[in-house]
C-alpha positions in Angstrom: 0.5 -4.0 -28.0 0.5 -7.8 -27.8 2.8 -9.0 -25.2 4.9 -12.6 -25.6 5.4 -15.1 -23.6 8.9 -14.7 -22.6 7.3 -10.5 -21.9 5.4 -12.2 -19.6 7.9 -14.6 -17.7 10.3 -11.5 -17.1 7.5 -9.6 -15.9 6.3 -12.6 -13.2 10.3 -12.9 -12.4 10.4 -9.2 -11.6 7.2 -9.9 -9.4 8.5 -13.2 -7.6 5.8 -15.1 -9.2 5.4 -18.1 -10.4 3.1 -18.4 -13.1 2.4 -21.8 -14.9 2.2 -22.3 -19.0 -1.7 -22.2 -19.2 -1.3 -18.9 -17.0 1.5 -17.1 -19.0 -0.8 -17.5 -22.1 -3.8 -15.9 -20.1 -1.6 -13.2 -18.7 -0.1 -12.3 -22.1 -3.6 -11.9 -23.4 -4.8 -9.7 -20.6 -2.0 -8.0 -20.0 -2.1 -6.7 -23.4 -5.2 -5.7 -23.6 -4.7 -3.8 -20.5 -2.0 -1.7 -22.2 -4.3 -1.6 -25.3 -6.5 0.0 -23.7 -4.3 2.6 -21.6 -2.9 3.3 -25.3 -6.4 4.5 -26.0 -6.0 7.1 -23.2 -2.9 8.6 -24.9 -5.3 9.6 -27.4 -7.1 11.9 -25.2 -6.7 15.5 -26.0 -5.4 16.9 -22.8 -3.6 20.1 -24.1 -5.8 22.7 -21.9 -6.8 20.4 -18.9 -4.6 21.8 -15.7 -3.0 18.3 -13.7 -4.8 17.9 -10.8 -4.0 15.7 -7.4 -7.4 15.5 -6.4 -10.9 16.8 -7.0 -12.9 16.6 -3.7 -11.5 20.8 -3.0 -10.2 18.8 0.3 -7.9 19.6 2.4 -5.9 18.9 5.3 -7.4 19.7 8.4 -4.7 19.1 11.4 -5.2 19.9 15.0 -2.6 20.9 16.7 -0.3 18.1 18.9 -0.5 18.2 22.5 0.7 16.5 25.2 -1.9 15.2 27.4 -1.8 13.9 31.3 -3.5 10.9 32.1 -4.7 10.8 35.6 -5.0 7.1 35.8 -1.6 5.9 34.8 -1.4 3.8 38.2 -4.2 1.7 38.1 -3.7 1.5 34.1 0.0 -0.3 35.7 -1.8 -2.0 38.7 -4.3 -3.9 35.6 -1.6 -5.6 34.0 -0.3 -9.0 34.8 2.8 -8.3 36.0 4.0 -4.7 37.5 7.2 -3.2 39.7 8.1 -0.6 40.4 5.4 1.6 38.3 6.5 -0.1 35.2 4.6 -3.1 33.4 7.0 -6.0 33.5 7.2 -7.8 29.9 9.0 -11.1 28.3 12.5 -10.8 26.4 12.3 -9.7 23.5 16.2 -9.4 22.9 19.1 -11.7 24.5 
């Protein structure tokens, strides 16, 4: 599949790029053999190979989410540059 120039304009619109003339001939030509060679794939016989996500036999491990008390909250507060009240005191974010 031999993609044209104006193939590869749209294409760099769609993508918010701007792309020079020297580089829309380079893309066209790489681009396209990109695709020619994902067209060879299609040739593949896959008739009796079962889709797979993965192949690593992986698989999610979670632990199990707990809420945890930690004993040094205060002097966590009492390290920061400025504290009241038990609370670290920040800049304005939002007016």
């Amino acid at each position: 599949m031999k993609l044209t120039k104006q193939q590869v304009e749209y294409i760099a619109h769609l993508a918010r790029l701007g792309v020079s003339p020297e580089e829309k001939e380079k893309f066209a030509s790489e681009l396209s053999s990109i695709l020619n060679y994902v067209s060879e794939l299609n040739k593949v016989d896959t008739e009796n190979v079962e889709p797979t996500s993965q192949v690593t036999g992986f698989v999610n491990v979670m632990r199990k989410d707990e809420v945890e008390k930690f004993g040094q909250e205060k002097e966590l507060i009492e390290m920061a540059p400025e504290h009241q009240g038990g609370c670290v005191k920040t800049k304005v974010i939002l007016e």
